[in-house]
C-alpha positions as CSV (number, residue, x, y, z in Angstrom):
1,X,0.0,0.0,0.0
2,X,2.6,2.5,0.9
3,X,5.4,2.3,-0.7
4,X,8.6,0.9,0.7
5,X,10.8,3.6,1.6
6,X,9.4,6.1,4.2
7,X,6.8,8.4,2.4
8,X,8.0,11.8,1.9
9,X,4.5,13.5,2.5
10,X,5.0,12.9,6.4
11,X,7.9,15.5,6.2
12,X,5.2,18.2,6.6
13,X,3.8,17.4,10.2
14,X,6.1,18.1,12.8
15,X,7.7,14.9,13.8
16,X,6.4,12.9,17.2
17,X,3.1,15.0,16.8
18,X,1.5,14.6,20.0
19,X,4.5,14.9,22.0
20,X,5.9,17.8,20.5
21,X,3.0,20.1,19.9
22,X,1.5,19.6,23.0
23,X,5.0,20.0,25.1
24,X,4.1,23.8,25.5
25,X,1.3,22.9,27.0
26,X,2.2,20.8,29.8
27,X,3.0,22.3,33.4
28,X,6.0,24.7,33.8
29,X,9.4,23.2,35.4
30,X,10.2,25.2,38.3
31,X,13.1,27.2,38.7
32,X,14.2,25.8,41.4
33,X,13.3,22.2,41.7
34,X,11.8,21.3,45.5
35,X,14.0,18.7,47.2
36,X,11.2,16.5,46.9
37,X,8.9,16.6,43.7
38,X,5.4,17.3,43.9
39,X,3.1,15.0,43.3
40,X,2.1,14.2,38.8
41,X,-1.2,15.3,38.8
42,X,-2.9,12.2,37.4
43,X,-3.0,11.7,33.5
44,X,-1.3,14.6,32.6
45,X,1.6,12.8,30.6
46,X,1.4,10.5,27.3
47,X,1.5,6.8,27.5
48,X,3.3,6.1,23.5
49,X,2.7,2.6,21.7
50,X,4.4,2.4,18.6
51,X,4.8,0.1,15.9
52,X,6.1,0.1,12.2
53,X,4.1,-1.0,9.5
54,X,3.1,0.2,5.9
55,X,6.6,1.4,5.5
56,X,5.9,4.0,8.1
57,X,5.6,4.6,12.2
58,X,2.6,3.8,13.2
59,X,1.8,5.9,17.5
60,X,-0.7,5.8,19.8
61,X,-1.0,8.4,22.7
62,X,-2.8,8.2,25.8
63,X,-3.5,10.1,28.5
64,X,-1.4,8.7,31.1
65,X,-3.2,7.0,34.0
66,X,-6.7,7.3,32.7
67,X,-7.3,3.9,31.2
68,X,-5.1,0.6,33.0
69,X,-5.9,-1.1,30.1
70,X,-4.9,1.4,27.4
71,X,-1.2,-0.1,26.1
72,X,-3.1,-3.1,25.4
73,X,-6.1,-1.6,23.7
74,X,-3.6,0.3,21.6
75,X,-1.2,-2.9,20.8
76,X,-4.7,-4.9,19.5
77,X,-5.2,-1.7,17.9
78,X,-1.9,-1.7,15.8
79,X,-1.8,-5.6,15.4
80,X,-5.1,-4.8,13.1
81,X,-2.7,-2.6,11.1
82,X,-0.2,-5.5,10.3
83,X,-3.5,-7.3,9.0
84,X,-4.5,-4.5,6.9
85,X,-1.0,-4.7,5.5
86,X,-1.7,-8.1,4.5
87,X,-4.8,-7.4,2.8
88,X,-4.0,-4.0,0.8
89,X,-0.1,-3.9,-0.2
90,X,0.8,-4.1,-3.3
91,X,4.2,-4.8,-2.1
92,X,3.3,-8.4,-0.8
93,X,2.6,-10.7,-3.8
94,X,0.0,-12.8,-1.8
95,X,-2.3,-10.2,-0.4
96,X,-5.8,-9.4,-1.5
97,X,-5.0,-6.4,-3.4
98,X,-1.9,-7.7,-5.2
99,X,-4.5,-11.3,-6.4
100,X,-7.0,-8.5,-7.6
101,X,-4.4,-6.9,-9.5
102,X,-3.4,-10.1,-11.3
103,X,-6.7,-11.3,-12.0
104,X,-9.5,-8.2,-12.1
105,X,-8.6,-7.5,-16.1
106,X,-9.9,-10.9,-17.3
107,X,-12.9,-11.0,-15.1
108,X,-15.1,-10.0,-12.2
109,X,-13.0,-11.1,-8.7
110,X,-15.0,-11.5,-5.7
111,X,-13.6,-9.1,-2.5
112,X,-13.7,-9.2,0.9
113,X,-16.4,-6.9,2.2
114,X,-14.5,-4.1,3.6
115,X,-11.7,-3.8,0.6
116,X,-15.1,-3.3,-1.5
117,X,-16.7,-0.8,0.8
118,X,-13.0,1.3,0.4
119,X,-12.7,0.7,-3.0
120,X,-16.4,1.9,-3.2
121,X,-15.5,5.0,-1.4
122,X,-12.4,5.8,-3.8
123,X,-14.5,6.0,-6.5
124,X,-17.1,8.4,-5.0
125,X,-14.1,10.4,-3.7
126,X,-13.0,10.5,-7.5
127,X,-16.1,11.5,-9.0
128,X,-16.7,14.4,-5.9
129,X,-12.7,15.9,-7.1
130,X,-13.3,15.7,-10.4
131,X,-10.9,13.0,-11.3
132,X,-7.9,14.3,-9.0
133,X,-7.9,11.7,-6.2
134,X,-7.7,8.3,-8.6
135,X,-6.6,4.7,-6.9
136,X,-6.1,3.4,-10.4
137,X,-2.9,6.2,-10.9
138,X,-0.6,3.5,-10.0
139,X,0.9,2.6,-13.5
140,X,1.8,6.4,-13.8
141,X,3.9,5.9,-10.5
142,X,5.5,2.9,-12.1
143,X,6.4,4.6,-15.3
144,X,7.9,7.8,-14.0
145,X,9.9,5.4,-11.5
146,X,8.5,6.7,-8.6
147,X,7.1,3.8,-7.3
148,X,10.6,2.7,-7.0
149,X,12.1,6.0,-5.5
150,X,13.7,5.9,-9.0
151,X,12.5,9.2,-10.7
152,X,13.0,9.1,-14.5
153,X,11.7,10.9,-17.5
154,X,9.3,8.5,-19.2
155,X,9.3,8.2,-23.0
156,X,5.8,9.4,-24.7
157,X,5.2,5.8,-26.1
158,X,5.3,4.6,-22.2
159,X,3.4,7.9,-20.9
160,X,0.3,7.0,-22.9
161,X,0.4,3.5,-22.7
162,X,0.2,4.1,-19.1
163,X,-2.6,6.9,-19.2
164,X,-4.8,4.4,-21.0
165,X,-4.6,1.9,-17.8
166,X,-5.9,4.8,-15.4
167,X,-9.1,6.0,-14.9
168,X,-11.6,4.9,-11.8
169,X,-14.5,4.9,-14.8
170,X,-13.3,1.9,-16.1
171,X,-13.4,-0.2,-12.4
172,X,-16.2,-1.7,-12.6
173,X,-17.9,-2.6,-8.8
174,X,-20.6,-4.9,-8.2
175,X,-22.3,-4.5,-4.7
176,X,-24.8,-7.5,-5.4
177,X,-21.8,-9.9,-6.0
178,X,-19.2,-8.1,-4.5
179,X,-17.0,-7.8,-7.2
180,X,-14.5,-6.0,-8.8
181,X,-13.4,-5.7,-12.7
182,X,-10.6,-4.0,-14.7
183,X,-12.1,-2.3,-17.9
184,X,-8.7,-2.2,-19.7
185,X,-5.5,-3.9,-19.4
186,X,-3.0,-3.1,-17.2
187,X,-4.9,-1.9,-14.6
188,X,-3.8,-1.4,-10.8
189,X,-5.1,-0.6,-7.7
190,X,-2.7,1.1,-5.2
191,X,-3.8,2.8,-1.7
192,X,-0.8,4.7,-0.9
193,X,-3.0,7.8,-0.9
194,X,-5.9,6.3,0.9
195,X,-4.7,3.2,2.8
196,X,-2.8,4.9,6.3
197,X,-5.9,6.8,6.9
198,X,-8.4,4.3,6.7
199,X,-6.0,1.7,8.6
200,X,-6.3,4.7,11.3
201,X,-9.6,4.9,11.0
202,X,-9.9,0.9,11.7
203,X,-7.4,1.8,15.1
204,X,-10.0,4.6,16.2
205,X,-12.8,2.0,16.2
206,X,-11.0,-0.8,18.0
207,X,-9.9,1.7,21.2
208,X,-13.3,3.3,21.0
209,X,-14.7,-0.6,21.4
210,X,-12.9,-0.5,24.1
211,X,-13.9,2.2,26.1
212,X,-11.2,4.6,25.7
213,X,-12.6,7.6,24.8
214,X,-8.8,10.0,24.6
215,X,-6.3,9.3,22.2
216,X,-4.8,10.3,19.5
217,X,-3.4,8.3,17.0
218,X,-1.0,9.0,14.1
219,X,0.9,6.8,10.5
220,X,4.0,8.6,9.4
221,X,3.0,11.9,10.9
222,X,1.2,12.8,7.9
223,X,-2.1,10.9,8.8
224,X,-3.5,11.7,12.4
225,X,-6.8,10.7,14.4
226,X,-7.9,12.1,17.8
227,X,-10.9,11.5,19.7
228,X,-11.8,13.2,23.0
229,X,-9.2,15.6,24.7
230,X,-5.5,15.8,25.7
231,X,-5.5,15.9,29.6
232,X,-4.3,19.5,31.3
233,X,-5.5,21.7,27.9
234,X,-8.0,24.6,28.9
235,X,-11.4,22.9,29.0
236,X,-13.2,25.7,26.6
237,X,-10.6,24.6,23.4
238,X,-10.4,20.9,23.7
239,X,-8.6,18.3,21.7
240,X,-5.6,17.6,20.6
241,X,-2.7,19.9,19.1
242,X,-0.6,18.9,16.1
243,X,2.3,21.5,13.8
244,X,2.4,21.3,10.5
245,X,6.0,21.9,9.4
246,X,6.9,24.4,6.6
247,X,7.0,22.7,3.1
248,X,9.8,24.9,1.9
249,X,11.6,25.5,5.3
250,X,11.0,22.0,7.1
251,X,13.4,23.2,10.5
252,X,10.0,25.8,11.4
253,X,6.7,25.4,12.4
254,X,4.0,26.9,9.9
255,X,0.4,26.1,11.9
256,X,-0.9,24.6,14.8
257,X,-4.1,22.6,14.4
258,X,-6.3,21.7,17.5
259,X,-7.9,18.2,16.6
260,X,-10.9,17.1,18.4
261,X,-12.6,14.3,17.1
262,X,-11.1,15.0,13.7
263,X,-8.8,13.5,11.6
264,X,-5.8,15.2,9.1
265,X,-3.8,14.5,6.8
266,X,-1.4,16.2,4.3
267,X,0.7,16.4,1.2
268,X,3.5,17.2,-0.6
269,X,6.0,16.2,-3.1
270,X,8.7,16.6,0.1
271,X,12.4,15.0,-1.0
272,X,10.6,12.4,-3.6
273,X,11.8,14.0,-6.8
274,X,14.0,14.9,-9.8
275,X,14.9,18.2,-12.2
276,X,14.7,17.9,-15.7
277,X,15.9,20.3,-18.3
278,X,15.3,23.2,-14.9
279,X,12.1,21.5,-13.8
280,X,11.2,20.4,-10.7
281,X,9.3,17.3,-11.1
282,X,8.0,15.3,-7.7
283,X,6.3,12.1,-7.1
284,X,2.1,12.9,-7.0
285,X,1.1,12.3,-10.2
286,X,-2.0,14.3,-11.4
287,X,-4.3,11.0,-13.0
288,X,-5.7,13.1,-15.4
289,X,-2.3,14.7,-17.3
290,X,-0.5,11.6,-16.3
291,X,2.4,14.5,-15.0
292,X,3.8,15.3,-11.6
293,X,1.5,17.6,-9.9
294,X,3.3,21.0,-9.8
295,X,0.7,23.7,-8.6
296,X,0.9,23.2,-4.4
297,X,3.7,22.5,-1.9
298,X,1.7,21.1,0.2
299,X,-2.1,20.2,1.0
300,X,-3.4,19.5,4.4
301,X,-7.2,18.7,4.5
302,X,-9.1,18.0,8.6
303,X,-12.0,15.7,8.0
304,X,-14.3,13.3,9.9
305,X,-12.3,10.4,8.9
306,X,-8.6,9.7,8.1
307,X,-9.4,7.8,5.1
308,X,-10.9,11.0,3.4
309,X,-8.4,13.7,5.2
310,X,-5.8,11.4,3.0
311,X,-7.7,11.3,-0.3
312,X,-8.6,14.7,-0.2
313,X,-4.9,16.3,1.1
314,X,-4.1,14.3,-2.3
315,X,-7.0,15.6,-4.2
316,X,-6.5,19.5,-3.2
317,X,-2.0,18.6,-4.1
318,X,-3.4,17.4,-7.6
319,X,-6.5,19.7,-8.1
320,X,-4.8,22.9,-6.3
321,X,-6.8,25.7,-4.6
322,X,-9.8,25.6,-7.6
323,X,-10.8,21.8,-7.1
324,X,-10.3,22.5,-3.1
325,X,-12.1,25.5,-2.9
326,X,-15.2,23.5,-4.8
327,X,-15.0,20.6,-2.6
328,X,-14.7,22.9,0.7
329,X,-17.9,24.8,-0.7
330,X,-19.9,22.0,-1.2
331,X,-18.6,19.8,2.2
332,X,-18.6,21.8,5.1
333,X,-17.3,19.2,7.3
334,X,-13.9,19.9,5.3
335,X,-11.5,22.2,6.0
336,X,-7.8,22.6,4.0
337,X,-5.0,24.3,4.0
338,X,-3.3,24.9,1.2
339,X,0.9,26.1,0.6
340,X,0.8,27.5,-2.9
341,X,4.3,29.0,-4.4
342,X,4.3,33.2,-3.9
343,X,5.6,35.4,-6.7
344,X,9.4,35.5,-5.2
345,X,11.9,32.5,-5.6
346,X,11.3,30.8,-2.3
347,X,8.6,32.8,-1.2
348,X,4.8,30.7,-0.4
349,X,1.4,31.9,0.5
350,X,-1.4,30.2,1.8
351,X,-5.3,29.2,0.9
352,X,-7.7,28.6,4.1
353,X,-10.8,26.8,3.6
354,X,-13.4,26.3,6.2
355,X,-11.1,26.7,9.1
356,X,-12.0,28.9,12.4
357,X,-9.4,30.1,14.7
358,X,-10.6,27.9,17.5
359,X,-9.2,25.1,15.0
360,X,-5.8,26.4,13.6
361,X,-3.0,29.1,14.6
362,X,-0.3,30.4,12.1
363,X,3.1,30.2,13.9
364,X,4.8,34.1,13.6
């Protein structure tokens, strides 16, 4: 699903998000430290489960003391992660997705329920962006080497060969059967842009089953789930806090974003590139031009669910501030911020969508 080295669009969230965010937050150190410490005011620290899968670090935060059976809870939660690995990468020759991939061009292939409920929900995500969110994209990854790491300058034969094997109209789903069918030839499936999120979103309903109610919950750093509150933060602003790093100047802080209940997730073409002939050419590939996506730095999107805060942060990268601004119009449960290139060499501005300032702060 992801692909095997570290995905470059985690680069944009500030790394350990839970933990460093929220530091600021947390109870002053004296001065002078007492000669005996006072005592921790129940749950006010992180319990941290980790665990890597899907070429990534997978975390799960709890507030400390508040559930004795939390580390468990979360380690059940992340072991359903190394299923979903199973079942969706393309990377592992015997898992569902890979068999579909094989077979889905020379008939209808019967799915397990909740790949066809995802898959279902990619293609409604790629009619609602207008074609700029597309699970099908993945021989254009393959063709310009990214998919690989190995960035390269496909010939035109090789670009439209590969252009005619994308398009979610040509996946045919059956919900009576359950069933899946390749149109064309050559077809692929790949998750990478929806996959972490909805394995998160998976995670959130196994700790909520069992009755933890505060966490928050991150893959990569680029996709992040919280539910409830992060103990010792003001009771009128609840949640949790995340930073969103600077796509062009990754040592700084751009925005804070208070999550509660919410999930995020964000893009951009981050170290996965290559010039050619003076252009700058990264690894999101817009599925409709079959070319690198070159209008936005980066795209972060908050949404109910993870799986959509991923498709969309994609979507808005490939579609840039028009498509977002559509979607953000129409779905006022979205919110996005968008790092477009200013007019000066290095310089960036930014596009807010649907955001209050309860939700977000601009670092100075």
């Amino acid at each position: 699903m992801a692909e095997p080295p570290r995905n470059s669009r985690r680069d944009f969230l500030a790394g350990r998000a839970a933990v460093d965010a929220l530091a600021h937050l947390l109870p002053p150190v004296p001065a002078e430290p007492p000669s005996m410490p006072p005592p921790r005011e129940p749950g006010n620290y992180l319990i941290q489960v980790s665990r890597t899968a899907m070429a990534c670090e997978f975390e799960v935060f709890l507030n400390g003391d508040e559930y004795p059976e939390g580390p468990d809870a979360a380690v059940a939660a992340l072991d359903q992660v190394d299923r979903l690995e199973d079942q969706l990468s393309i990377y592992r020759e015997q898992s569902e997705l890979s068999r579909l991939n094989r077979t889905a061009a020379k008939g209808p292939v019967e799915v397990e329920q909740s790949l066809f409920e995802l898959l279902t929900q990619a293609v409604k995500l790629w009619r609602r962006t207008e074609g700029a969110f597309d699970v099908t994209s993945g021989p254009l990854s393959k063709v310009w080497g990214f998919s690989r790491r190995l960035g390269r300058m496909p010939s035109d034969t090789d670009l439209a060969a590969a252009r005619q094997a994308v398009g979610s109209q040509y996946l045919t789903l059956d919900k009576s059967a359950r069933t899946v069918k390749f149109e064309r030839p050559g077809m692929e499936i790949n998750l990478g842009a929806i996959g972490k999120g909805y394995a998160l979103d998976c995670c959130a309903v196994l700790l909520e089953a069992a009755g933890i109610q505060n966490f928050l919950l991150h893959g990569g750093t680029s996709s992040v789930v919280a539910r409830g509150t992060r103990a010792g933060l003001a009771l009128d602003r609840p949640g949790w806090t995340v930073s969103l790093r600077h796509p062009l100047r990754t040592e700084r802080r751009l925005a804070e974003f208070r999550l509660a209940n919410r999930a995020l997730g964000t893009s951009g073409s981050g170290n996965q590139f290559f010039f050619h002939q003076g252009r700058r050419l990264a690894h999101v590939i817009d599925p409709r031009s079959g070319w690198p996506a070159e209008q936005v730095l980066s795209a972060t999107v908050l949404a109910p669910t993870a799986a959509e805060a991923d498709a969309l942060s994609t979507a808005f990268f490939v579609g840039g501030a028009a498509v977002a601004e559509r979607y953000c119009a129409e779905h006022p449960e979205i919110a996005a911020v968008l790092v477009l290139p200013g007019s000066g060499t290095g310089s960036s501005c930014q596009q807010v969508f649907n955001l209050t300032d309860q939700e977000w702060s601009q670092e100075s």
